[in-house]
N, C-alpha and C positions, 0 to 999 in steps of 0.2 A: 504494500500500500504506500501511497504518495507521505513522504514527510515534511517537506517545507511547502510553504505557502504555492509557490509557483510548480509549484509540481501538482500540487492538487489542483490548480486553474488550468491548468494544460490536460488532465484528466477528465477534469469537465467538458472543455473545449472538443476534446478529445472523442467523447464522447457525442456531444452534438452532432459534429462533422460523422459521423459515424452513421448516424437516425439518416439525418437528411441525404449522405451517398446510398444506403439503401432505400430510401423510398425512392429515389431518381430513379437507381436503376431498377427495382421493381416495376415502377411504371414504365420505363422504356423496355424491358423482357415484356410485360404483360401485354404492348400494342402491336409489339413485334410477332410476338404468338399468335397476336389475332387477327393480324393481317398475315402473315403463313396459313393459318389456316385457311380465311378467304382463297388466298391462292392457290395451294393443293385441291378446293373445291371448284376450282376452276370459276371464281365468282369475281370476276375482272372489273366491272361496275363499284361492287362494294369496295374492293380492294383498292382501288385507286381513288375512292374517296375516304378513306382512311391513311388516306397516304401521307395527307397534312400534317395531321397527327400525330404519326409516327417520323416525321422529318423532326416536329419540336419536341417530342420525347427525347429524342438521340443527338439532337443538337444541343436542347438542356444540359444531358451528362457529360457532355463532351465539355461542352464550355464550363462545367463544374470541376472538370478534371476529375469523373465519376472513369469516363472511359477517355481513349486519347483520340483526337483529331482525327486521324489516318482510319483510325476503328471505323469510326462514325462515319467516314467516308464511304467506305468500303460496304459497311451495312447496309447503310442508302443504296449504294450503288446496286448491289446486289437484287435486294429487292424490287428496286423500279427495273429492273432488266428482265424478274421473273414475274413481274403485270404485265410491261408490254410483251413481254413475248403472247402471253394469254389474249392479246387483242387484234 
């Protein structure tokens, strides 16, 4: 356990940053899933209008430093490539 003052404030801190990287990336996994599944159902309509959503999910974490740039690049990319193909 923490013994000087500043060691306990960094545990807290510590801790905050902690909550808030998980809920980021819980929300950015959970939009991601749901629009994977749209698209393995072949449901190219829904899918691409969830696609907003899921751009500011995974730009949120990125820009949080939840995930890195390049990631979030890469996941976008992937995904609009596996809509339009369905179109």
């Amino acid at each position: 356990m923490a013994k000087t003052s500043s060691a306990k404030k960094a545990l807290r801190a510590s801790e905050r940053r902690r909550i808030f990287t998980t809920r980021r990336k819980k929300t950015m996994k959970d939009i991601v899933k749901e629009v994977s599944k749209l698209v393995a159902a072949k449901d190219a309509r829904s899918a691409s209008a969830k696609l907003s959503a899921l751009y500011k999910a995974v730009d949120k974490a990125a820009k949080g430093g939840t995930i890195k740039k390049n990631t979030a690049a890469r996941m976008k990319s992937r995904i609009s490539k596996r809509i339009s193909a369905l179109s």
